[in-house]
C-alpha positions as CSV (number, residue, x, y, z in Angstrom):
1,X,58.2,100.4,163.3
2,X,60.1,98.0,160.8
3,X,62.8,98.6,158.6
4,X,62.5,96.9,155.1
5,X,65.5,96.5,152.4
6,X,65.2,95.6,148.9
7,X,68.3,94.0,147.1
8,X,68.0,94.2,143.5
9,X,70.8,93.0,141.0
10,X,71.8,96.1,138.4
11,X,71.9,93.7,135.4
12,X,70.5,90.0,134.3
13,X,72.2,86.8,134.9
14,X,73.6,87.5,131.0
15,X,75.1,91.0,131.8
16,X,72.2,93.0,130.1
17,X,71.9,96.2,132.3
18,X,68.4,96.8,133.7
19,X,66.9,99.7,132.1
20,X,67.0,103.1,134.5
21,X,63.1,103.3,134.2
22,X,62.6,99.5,135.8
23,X,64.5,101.0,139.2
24,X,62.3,104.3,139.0
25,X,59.3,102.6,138.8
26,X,60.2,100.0,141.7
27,X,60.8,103.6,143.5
28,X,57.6,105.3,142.3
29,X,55.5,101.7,143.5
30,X,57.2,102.0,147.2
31,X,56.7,105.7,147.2
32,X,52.6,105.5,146.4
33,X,52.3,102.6,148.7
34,X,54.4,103.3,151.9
35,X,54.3,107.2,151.5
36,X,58.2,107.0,151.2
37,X,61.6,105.2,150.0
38,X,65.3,105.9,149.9
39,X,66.5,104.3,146.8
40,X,70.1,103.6,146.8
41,X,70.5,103.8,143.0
42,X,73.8,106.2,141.6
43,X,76.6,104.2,143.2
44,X,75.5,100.5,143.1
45,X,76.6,98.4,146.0
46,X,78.7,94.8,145.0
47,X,77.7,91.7,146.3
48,X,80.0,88.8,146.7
49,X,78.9,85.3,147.8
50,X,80.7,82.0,147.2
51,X,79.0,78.6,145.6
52,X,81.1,75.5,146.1
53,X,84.7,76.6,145.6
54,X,83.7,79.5,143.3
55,X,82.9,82.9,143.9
56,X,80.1,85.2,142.4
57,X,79.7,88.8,142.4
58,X,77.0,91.4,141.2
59,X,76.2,95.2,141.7
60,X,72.9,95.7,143.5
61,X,70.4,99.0,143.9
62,X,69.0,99.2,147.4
63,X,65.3,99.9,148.2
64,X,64.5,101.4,151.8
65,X,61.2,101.6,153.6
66,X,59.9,102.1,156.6
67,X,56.8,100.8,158.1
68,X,54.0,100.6,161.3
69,X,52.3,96.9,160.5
70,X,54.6,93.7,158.9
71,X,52.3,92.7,156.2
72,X,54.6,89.5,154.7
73,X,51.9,88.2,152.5
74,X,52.4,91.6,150.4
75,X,55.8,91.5,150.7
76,X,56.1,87.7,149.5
77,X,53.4,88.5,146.5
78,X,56.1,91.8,145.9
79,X,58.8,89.3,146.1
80,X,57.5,87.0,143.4
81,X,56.6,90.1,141.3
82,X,60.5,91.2,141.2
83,X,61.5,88.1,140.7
84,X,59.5,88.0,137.4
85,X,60.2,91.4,136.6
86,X,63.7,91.1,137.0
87,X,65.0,87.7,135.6
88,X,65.6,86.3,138.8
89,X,65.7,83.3,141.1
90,X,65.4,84.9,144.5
91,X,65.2,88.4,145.4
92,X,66.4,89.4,148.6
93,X,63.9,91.6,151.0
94,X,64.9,91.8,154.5
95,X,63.2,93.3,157.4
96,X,64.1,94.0,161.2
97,X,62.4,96.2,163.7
98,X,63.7,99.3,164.3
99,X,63.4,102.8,166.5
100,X,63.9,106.4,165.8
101,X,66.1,108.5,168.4
């Protein structure tokens, strides 16, 4: 089994706040394709990274799915489709095996 995370920034790169109905739809899409999410979306999560000497910081909602077979062309073509969707340059998906106890 895999473990898959979706980061997904709460507003544009201009501040505009992404509408509630673009996260519940990125929930609906998981739920109908992987027959389950967790979406992380009341308290947002902050990210912080640093570029050069300057620092950078956003809130993020969190996606969670869990899955039998890696399929990473779907998950690239997903990718690209948030990307687009959401304004951005590079979404962050990250997966890792995992086991339940």
């Amino acid at each position: 089994m895999h473990f898959f995370q979706i980061l997904l920034p709460s507003a544009d790169n201009d501040g505009r706040q992404f509408a509630r109905e673009e996260f519940d739809r990125v929930k609906d899409e998981l739920a109908n394709r992987f027959d389950g999410v967790t979406a992380y979306l009341q308290a947002p999560a902050e990210g912080v990274w640093r570029n050069g000497g300057q620092s950078s910081h956003d809130e993020i909602v969190i996606f969670e799915v869990m899955v039998e077979e890696v399929n990473l062309p779907e998950w690239r073509s997903r990718r690209a489709e948030l990307e687009r969707r959401f304004r951005q340059e590079k979404v962050i998906i990250r997966y890792m095996p995992m086991s339940l106890v």
